[in-house]
mmCIF file of the N, C-alpha and C atoms, coordinates in Angstrom:
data_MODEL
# 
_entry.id   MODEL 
# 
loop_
_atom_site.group_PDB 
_atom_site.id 
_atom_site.type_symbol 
_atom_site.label_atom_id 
_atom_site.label_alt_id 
_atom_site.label_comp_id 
_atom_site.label_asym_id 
_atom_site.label_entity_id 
_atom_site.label_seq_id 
_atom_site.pdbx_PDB_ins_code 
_atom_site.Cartn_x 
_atom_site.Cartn_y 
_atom_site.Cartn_z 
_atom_site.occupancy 
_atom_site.B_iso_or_equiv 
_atom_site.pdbx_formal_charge 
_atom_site.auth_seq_id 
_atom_site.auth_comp_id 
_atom_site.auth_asym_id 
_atom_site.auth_atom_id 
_atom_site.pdbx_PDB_model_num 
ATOM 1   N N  . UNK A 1 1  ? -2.448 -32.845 11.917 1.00 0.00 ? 1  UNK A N  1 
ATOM 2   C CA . UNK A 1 1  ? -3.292 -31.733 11.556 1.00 0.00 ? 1  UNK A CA 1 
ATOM 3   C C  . UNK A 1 1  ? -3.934 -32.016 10.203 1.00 0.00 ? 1  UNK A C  1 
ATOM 4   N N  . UNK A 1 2  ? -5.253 -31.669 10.376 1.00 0.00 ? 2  UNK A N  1 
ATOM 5   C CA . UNK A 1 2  ? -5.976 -32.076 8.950  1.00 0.00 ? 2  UNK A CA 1 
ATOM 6   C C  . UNK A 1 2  ? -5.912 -30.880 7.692  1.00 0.00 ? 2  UNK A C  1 
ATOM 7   N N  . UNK A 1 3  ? -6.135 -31.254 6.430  1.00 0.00 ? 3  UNK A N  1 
ATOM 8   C CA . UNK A 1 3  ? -6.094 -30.326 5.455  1.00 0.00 ? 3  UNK A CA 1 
ATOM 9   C C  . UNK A 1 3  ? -6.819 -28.762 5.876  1.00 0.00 ? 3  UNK A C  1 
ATOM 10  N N  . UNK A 1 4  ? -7.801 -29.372 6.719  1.00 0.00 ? 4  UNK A N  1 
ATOM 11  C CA . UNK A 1 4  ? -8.787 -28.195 6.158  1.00 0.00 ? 4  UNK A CA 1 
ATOM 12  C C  . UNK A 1 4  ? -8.391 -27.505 8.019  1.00 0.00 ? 4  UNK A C  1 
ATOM 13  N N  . UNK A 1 5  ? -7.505 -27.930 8.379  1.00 0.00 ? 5  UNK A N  1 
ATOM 14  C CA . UNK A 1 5  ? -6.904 -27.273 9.903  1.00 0.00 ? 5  UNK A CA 1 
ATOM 15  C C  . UNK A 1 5  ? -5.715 -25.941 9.485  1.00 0.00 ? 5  UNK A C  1 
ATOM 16  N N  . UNK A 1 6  ? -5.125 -26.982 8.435  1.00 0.00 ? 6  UNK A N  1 
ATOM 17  C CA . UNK A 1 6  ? -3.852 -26.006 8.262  1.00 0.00 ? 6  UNK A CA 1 
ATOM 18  C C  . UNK A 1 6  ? -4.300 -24.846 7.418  1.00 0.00 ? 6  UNK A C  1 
ATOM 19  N N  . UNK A 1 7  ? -5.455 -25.009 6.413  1.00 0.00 ? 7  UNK A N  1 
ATOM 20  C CA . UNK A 1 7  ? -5.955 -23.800 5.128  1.00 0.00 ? 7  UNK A CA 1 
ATOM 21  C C  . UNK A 1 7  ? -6.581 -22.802 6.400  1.00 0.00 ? 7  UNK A C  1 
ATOM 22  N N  . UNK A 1 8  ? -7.115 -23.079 7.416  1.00 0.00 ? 8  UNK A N  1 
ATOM 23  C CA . UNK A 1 8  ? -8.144 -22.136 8.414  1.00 0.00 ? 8  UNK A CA 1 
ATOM 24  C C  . UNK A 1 8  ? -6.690 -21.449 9.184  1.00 0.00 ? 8  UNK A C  1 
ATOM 25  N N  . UNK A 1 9  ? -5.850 -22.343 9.286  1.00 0.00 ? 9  UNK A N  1 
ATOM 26  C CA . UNK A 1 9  ? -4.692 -21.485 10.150 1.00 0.00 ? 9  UNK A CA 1 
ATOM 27  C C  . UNK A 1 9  ? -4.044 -20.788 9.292  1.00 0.00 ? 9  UNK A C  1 
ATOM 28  N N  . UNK A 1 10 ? -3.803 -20.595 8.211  1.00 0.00 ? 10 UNK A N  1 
ATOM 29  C CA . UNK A 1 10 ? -3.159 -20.291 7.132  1.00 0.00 ? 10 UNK A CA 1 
ATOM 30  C C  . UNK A 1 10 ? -3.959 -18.920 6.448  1.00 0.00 ? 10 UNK A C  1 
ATOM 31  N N  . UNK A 1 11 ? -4.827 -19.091 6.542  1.00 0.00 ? 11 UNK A N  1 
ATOM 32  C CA . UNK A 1 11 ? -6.144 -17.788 6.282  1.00 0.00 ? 11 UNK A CA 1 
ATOM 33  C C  . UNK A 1 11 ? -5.610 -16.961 7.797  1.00 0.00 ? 11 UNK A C  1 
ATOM 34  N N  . UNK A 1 12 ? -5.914 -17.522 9.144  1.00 0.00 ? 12 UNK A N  1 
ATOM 35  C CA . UNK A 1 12 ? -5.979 -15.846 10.010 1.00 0.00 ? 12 UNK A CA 1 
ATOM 36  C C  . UNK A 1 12 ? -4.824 -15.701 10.304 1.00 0.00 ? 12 UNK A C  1 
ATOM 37  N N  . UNK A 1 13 ? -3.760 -16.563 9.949  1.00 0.00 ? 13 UNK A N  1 
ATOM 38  C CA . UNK A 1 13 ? -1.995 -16.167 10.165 1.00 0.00 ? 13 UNK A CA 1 
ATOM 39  C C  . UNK A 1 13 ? -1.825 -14.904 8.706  1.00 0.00 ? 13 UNK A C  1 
ATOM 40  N N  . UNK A 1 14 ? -2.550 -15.271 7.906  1.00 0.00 ? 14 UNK A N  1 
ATOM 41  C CA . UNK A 1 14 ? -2.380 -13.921 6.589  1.00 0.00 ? 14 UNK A CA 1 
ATOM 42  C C  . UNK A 1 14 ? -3.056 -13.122 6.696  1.00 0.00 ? 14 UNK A C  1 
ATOM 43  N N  . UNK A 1 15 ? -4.039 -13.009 7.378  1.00 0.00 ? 15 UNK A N  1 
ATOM 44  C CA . UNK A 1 15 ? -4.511 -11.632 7.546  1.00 0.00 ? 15 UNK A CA 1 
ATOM 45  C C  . UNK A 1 15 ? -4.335 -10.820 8.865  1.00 0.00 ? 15 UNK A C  1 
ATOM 46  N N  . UNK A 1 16 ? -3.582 -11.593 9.391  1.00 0.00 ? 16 UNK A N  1 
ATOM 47  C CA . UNK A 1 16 ? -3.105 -10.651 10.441 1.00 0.00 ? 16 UNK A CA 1 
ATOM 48  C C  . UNK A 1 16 ? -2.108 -10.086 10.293 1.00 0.00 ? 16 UNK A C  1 
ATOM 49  N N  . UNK A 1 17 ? -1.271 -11.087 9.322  1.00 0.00 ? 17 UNK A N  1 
ATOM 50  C CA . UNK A 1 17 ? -0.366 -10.298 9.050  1.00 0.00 ? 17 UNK A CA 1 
ATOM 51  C C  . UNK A 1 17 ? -0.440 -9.120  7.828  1.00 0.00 ? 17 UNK A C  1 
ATOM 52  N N  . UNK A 1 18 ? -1.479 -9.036  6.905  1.00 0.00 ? 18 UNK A N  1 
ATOM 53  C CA . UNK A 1 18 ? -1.872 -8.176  6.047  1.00 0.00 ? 18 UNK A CA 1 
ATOM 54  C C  . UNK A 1 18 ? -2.479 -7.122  7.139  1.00 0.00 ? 18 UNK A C  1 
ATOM 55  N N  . UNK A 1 19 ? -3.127 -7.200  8.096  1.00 0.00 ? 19 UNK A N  1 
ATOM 56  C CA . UNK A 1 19 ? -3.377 -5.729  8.856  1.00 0.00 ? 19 UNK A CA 1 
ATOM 57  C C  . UNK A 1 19 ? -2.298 -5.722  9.544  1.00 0.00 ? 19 UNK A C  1 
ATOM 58  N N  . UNK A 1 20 ? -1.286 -6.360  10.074 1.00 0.00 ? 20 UNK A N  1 
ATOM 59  C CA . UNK A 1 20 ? 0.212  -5.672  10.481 1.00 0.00 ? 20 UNK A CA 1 
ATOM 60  C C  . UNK A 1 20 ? 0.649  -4.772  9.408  1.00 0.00 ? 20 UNK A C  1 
ATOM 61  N N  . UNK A 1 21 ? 0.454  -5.757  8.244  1.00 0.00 ? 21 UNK A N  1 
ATOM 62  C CA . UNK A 1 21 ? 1.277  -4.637  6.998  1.00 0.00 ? 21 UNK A CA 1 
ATOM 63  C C  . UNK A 1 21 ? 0.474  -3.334  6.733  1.00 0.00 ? 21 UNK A C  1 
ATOM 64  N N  . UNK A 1 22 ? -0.373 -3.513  6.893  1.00 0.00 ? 22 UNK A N  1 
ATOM 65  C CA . UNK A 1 22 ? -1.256 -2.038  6.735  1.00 0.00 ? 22 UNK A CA 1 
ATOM 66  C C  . UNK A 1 22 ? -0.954 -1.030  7.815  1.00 0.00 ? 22 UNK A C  1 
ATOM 67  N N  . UNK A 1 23 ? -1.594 -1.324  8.698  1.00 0.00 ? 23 UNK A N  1 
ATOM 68  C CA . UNK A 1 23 ? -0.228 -0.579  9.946  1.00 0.00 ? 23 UNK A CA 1 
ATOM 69  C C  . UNK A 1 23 ? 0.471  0.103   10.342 1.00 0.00 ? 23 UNK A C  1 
ATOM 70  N N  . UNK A 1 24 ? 1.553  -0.603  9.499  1.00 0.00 ? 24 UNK A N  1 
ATOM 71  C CA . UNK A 1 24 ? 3.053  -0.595  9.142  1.00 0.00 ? 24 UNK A CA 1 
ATOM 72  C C  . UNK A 1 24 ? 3.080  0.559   7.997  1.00 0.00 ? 24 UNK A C  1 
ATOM 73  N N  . UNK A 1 25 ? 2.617  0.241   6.905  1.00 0.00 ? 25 UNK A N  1 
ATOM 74  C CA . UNK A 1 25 ? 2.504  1.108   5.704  1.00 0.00 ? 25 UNK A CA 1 
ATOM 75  C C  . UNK A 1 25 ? 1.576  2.897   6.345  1.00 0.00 ? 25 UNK A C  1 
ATOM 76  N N  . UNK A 1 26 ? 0.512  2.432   6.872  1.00 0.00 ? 26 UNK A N  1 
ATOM 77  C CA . UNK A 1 26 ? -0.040 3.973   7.138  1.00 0.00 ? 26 UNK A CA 1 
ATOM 78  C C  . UNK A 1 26 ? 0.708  4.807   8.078  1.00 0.00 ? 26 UNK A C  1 
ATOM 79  N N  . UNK A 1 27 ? 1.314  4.253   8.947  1.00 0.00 ? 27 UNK A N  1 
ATOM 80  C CA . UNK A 1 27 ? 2.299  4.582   9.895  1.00 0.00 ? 27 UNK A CA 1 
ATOM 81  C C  . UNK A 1 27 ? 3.468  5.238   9.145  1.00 0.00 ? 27 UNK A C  1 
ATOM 82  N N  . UNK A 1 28 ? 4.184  4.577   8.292  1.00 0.00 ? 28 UNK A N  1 
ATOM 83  C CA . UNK A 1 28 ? 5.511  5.593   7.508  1.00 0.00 ? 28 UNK A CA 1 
ATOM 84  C C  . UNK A 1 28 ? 4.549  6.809   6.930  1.00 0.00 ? 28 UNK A C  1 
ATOM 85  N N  . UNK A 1 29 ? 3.576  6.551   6.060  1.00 0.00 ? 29 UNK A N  1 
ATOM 86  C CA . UNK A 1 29 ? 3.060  7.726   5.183  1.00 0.00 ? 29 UNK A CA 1 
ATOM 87  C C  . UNK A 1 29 ? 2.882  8.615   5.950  1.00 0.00 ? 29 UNK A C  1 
ATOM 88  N N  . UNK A 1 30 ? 1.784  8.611   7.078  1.00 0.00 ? 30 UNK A N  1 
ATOM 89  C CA . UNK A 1 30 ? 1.244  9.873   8.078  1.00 0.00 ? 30 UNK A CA 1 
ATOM 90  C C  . UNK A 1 30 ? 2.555  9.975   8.270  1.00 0.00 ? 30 UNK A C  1 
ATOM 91  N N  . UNK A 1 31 ? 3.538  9.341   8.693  1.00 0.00 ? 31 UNK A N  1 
ATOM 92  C CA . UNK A 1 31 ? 5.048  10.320  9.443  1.00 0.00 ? 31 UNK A CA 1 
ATOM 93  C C  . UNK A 1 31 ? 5.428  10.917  8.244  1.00 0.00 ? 31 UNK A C  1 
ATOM 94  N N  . UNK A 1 32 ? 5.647  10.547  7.321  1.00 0.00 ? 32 UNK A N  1 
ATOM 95  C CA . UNK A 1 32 ? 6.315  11.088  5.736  1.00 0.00 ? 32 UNK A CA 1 
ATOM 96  C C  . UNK A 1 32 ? 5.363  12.442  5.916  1.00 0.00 ? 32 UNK A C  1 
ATOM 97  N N  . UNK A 1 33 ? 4.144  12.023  6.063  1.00 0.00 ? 33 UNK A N  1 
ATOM 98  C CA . UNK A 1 33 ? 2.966  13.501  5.431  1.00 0.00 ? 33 UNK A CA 1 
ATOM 99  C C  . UNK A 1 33 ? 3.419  14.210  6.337  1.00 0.00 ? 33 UNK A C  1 
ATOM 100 N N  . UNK A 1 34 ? 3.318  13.983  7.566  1.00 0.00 ? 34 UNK A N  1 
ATOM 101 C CA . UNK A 1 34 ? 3.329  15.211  8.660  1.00 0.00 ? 34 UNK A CA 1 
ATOM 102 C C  . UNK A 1 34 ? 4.734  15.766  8.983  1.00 0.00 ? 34 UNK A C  1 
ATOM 103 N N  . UNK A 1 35 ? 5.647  14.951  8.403  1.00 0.00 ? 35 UNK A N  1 
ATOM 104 C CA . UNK A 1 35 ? 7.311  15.743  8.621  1.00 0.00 ? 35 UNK A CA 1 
ATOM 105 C C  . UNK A 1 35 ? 7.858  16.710  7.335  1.00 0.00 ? 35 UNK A C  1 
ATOM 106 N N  . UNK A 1 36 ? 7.018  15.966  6.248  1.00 0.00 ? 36 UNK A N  1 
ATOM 107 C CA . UNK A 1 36 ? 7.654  16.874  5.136  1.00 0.00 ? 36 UNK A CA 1 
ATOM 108 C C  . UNK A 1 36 ? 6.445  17.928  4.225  1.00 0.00 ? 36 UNK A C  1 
ATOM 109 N N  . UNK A 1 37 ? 5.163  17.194  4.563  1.00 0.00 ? 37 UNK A N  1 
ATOM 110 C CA . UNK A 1 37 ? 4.004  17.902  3.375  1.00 0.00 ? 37 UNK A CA 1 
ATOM 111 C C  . UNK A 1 37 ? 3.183  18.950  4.425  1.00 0.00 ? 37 UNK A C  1 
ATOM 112 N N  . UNK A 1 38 ? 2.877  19.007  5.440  1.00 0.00 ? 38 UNK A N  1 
ATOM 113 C CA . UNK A 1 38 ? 2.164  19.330  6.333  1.00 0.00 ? 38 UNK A CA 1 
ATOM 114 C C  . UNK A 1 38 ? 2.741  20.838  5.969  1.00 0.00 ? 38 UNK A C  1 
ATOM 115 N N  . UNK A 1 39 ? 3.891  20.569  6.413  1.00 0.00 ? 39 UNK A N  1 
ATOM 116 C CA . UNK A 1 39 ? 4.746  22.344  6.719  1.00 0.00 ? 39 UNK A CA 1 
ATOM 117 C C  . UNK A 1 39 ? 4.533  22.976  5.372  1.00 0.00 ? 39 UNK A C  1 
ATOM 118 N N  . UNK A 1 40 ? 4.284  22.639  4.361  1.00 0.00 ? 40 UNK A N  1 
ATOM 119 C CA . UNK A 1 40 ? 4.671  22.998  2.841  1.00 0.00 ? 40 UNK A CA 1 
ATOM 120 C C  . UNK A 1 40 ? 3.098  23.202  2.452  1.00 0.00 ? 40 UNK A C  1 
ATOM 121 N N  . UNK A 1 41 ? 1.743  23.035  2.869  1.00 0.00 ? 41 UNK A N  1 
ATOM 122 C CA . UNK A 1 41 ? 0.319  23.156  2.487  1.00 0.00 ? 41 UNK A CA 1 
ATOM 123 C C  . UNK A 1 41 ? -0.279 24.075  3.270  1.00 0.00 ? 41 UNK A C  1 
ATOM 124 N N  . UNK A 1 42 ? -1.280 24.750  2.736  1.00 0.00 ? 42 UNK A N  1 
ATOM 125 C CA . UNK A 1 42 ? -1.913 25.646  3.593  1.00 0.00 ? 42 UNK A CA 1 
ATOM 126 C C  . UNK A 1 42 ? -2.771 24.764  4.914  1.00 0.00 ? 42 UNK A C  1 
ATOM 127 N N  . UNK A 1 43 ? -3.135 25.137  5.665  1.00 0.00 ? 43 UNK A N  1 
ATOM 128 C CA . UNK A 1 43 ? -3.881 24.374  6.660  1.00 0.00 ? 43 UNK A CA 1 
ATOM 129 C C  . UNK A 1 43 ? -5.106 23.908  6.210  1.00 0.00 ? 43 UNK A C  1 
ATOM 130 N N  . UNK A 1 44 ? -5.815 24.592  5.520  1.00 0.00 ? 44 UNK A N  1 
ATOM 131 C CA . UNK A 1 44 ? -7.357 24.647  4.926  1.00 0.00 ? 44 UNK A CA 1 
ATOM 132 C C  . UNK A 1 44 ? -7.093 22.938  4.193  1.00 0.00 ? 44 UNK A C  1 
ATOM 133 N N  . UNK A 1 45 ? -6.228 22.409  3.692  1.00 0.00 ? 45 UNK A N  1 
ATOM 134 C CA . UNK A 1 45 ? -5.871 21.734  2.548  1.00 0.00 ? 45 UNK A CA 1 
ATOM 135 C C  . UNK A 1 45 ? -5.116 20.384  3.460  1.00 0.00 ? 45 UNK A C  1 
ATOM 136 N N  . UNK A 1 46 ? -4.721 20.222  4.052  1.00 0.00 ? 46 UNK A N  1 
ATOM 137 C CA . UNK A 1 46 ? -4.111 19.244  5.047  1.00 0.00 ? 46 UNK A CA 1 
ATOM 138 C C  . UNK A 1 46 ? -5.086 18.168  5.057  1.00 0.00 ? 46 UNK A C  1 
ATOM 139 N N  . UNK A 1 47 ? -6.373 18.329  5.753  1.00 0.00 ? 47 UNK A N  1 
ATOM 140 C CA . UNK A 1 47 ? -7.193 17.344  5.957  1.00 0.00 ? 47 UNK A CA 1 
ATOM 141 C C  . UNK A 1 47 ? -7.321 16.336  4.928  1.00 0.00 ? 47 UNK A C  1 
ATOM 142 N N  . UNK A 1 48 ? -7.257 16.429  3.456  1.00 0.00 ? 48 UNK A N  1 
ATOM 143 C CA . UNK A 1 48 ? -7.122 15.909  2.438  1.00 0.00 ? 48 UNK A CA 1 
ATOM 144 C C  . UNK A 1 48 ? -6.383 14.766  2.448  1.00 0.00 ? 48 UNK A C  1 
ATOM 145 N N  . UNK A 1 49 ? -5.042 14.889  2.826  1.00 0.00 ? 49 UNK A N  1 
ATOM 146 C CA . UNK A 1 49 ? -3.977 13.458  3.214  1.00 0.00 ? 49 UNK A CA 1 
ATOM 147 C C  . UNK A 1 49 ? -4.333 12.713  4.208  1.00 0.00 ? 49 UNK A C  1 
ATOM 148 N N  . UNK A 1 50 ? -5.210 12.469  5.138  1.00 0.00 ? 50 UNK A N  1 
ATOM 149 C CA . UNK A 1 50 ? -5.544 11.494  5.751  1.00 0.00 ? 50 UNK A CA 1 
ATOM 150 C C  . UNK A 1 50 ? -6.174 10.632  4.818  1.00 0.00 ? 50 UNK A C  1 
ATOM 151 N N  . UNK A 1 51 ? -7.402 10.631  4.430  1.00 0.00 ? 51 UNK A N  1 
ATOM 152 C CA . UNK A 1 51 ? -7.700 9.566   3.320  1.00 0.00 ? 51 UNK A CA 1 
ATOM 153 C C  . UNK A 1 51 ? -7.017 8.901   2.400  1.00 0.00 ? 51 UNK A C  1 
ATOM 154 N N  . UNK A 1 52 ? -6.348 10.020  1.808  1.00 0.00 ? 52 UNK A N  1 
ATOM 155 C CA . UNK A 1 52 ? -5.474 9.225   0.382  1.00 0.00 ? 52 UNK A CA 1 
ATOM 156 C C  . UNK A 1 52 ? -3.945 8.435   0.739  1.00 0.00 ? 52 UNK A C  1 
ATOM 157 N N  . UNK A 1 53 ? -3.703 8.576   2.440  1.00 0.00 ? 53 UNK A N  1 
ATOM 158 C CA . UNK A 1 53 ? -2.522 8.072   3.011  1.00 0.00 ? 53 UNK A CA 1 
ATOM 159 C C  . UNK A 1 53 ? -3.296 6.191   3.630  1.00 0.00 ? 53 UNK A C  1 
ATOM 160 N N  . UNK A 1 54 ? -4.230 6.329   3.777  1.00 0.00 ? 54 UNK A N  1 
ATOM 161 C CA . UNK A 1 54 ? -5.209 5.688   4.211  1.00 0.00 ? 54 UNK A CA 1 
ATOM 162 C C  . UNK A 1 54 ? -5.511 4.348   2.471  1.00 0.00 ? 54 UNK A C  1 
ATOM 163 N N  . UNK A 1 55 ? -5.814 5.045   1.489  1.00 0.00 ? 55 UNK A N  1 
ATOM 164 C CA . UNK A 1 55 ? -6.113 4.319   1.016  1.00 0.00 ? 55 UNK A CA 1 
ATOM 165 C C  . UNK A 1 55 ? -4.702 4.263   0.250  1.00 0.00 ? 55 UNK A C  1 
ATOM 166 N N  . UNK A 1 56 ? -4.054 4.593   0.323  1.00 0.00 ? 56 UNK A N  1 
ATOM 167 C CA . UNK A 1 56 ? -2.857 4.441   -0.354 1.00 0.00 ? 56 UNK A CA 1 
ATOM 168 C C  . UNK A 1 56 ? -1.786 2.989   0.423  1.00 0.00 ? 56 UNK A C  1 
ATOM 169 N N  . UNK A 1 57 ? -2.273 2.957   1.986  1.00 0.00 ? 57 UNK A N  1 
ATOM 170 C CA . UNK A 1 57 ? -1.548 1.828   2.745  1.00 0.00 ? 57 UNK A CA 1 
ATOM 171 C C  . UNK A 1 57 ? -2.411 0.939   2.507  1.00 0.00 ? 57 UNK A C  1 
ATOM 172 N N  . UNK A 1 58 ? -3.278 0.819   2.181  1.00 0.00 ? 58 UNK A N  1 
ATOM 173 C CA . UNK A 1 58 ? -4.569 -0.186  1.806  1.00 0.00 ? 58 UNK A CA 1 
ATOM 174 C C  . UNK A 1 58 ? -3.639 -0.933  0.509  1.00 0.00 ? 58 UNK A C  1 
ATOM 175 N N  . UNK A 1 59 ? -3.270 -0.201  -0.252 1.00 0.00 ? 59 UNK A N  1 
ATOM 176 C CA . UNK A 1 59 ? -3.235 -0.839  -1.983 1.00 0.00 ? 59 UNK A CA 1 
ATOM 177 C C  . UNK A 1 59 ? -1.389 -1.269  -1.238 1.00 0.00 ? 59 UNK A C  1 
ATOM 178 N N  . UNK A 1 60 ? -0.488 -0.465  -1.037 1.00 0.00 ? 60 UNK A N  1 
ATOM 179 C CA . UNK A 1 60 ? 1.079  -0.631  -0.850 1.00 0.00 ? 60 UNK A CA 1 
ATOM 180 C C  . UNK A 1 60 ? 0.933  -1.918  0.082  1.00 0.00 ? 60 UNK A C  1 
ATOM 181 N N  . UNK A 1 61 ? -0.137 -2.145  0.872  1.00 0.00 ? 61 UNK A N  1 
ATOM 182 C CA . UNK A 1 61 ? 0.045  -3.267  2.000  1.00 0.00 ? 61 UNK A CA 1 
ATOM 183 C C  . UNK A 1 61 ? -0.483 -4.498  1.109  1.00 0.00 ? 61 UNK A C  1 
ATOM 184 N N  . UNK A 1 62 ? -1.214 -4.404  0.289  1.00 0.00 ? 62 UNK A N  1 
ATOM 185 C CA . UNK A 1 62 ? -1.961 -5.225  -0.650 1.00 0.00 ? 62 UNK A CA 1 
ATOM 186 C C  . UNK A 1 62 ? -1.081 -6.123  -1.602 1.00 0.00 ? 62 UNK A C  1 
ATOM 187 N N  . UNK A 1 63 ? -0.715 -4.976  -2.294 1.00 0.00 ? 63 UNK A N  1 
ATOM 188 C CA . UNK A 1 63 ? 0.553  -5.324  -3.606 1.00 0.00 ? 63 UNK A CA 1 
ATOM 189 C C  . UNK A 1 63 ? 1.563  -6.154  -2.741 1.00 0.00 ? 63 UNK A C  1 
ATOM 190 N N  . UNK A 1 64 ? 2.124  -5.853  -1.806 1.00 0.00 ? 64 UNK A N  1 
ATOM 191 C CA . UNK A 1 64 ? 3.420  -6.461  -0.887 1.00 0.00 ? 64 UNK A CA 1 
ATOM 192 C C  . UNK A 1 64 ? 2.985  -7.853  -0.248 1.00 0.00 ? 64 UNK A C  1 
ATOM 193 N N  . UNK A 1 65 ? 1.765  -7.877  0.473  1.00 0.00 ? 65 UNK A N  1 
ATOM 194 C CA . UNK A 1 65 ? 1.308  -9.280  0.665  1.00 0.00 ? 65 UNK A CA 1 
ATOM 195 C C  . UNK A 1 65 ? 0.939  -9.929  -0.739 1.00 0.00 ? 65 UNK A C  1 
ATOM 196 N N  . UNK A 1 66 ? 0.573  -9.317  -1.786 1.00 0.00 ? 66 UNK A N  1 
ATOM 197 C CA . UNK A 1 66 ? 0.247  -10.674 -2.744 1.00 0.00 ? 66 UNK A CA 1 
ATOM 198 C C  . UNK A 1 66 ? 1.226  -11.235 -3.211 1.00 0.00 ? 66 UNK A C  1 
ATOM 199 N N  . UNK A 1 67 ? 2.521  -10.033 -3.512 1.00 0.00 ? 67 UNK A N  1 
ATOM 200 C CA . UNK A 1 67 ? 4.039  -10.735 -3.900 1.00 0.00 ? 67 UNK A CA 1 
ATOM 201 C C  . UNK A 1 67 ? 4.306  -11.919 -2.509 1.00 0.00 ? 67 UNK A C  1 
ATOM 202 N N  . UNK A 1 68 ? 3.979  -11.695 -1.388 1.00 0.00 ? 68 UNK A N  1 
ATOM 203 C CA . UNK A 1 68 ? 4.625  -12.328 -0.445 1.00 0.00 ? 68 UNK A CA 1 
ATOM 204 C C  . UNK A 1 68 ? 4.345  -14.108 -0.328 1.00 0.00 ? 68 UNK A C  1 
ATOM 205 N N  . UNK A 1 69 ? 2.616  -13.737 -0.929 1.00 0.00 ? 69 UNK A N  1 
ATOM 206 C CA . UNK A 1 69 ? 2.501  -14.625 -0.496 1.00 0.00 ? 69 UNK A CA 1 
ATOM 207 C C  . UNK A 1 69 ? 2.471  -15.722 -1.779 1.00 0.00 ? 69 UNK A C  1 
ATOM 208 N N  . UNK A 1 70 ? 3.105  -14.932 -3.202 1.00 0.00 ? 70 UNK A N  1 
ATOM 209 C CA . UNK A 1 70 ? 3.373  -15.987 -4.047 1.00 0.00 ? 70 UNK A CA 1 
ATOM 210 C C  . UNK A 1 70 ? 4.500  -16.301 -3.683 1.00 0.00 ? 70 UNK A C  1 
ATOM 211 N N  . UNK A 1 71 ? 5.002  -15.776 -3.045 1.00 0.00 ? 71 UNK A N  1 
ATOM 212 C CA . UNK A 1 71 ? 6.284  -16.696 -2.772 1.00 0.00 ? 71 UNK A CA 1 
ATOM 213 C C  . UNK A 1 71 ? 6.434  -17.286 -1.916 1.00 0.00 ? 71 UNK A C  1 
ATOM 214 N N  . UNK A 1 72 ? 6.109  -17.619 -1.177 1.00 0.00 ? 72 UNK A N  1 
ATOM 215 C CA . UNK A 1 72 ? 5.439  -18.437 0.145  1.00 0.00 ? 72 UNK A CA 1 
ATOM 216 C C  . UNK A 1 72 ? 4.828  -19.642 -0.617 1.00 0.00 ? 72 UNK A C  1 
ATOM 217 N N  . UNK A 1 73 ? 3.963  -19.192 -1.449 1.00 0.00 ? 73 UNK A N  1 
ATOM 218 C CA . UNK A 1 73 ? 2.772  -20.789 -2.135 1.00 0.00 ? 73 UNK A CA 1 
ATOM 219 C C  . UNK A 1 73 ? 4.432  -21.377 -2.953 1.00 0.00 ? 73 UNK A C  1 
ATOM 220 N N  . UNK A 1 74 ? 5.253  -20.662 -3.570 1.00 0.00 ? 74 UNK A N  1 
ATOM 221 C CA . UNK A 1 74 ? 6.086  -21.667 -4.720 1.00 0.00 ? 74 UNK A CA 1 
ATOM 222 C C  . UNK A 1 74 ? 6.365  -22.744 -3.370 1.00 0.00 ? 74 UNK A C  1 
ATOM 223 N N  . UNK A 1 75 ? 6.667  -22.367 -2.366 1.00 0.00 ? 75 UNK A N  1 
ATOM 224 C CA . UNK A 1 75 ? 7.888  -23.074 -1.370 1.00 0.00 ? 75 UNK A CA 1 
ATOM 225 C C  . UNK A 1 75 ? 7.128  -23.708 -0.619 1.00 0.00 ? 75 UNK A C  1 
ATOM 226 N N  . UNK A 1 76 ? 5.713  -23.456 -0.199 1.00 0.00 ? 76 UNK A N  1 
ATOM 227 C CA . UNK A 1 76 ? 4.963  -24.464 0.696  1.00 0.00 ? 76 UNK A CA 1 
ATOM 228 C C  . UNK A 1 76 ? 3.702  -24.458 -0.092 1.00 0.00 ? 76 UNK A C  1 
ATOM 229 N N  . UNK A 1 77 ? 3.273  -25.558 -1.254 1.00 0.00 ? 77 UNK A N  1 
ATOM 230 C CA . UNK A 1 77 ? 2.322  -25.297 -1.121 1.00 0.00 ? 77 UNK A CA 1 
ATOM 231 C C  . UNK A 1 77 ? 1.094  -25.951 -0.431 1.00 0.00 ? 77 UNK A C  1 
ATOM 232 N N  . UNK A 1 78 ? -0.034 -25.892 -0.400 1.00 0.00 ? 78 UNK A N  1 
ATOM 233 C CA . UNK A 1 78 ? -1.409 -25.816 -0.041 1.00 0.00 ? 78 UNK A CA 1 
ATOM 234 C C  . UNK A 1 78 ? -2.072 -27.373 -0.218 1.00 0.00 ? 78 UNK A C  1 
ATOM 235 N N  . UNK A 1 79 ? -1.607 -27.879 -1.309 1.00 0.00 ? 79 UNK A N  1 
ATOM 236 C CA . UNK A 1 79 ? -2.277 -29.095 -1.387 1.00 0.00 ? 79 UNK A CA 1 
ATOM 237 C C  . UNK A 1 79 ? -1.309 -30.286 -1.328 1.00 0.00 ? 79 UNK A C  1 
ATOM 238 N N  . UNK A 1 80 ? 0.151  -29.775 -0.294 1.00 0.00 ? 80 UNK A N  1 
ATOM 239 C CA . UNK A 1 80 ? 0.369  -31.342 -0.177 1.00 0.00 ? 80 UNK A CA 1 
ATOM 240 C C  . UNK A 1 80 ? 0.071  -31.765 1.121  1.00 0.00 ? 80 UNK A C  1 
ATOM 241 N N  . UNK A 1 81 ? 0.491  -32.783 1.645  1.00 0.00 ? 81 UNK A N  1 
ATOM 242 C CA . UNK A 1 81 ? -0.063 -33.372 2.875  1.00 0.00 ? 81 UNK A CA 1 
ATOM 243 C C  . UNK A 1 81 ? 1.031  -33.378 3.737  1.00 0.00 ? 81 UNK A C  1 
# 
């Protein structure tokens, strides 16, 4: 496998797994929002947590893949052969 085979496989193996993690992350929040905050807000006011649960799994899925994947580069990295 050539250099520039493994960097192209290595790019859509991480971002698939960065939209798994996103996913993953919006999936707990909406259950968190809708089991514990939902019951506790007026209705008028609810609609509000879809977005900020939304961009909130955006940044938590973000932060977690960049730790992941420095630690991934110490142990394999990129430019040996």
């Amino acid at each position: 496998m050539t250099k520039k085979t493994k960097m192209v496989l290595f790019l859509l193996s991480a971002t698939a797994i960065n939209v798994v993690l996103t996913v993953i992350c919006f999936s707990i929040l909406m259950l968190i929002y809708t089991v514990l905050i939902i019951p506790r807000i007026p209705d008028n006011v609810s609609f509000v947590g879809f977005p900020l649960i939304f961009l909130a799994s955006l940044v938590i899925a973000f932060i977690v893949y960049q730790m992941a994947l420095k630690l991934y580069l110490k142990k394999h990295p990129l430019n040996e052969n």
